[in-house]
C-alpha positions in Angstrom: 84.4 69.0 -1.8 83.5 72.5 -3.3 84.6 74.4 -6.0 85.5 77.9 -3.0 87.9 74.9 -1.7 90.0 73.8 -4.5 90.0 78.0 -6.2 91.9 78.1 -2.6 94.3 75.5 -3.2 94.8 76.5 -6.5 95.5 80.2 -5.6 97.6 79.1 -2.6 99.8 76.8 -5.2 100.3 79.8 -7.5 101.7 81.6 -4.8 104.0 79.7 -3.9 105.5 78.8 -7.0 105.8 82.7 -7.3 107.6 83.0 -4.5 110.0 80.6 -5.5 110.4 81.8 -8.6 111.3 85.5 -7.0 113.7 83.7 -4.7 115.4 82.3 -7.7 115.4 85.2 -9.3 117.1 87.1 -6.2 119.2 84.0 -4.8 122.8 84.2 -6.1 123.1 80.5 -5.2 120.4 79.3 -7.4 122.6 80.1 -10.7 
């Protein structure tokens, strides 16, 4: 385990939850 590893994870997390936060944002069907 390295820290390159879990800065990936991390960034990888972050962007998804961004995208899903757009997508709500956008989505009619999410309100």
């Amino acid at each position: 385990f390295s820290v390159g590893v879990f800065v990936i994870k991390n960034a990888i997390q972050n962007f998804k939850n961004a995208i899903q936060t757009k997508t709500m944002e956008v989505s009619p069907m999410a309100k």
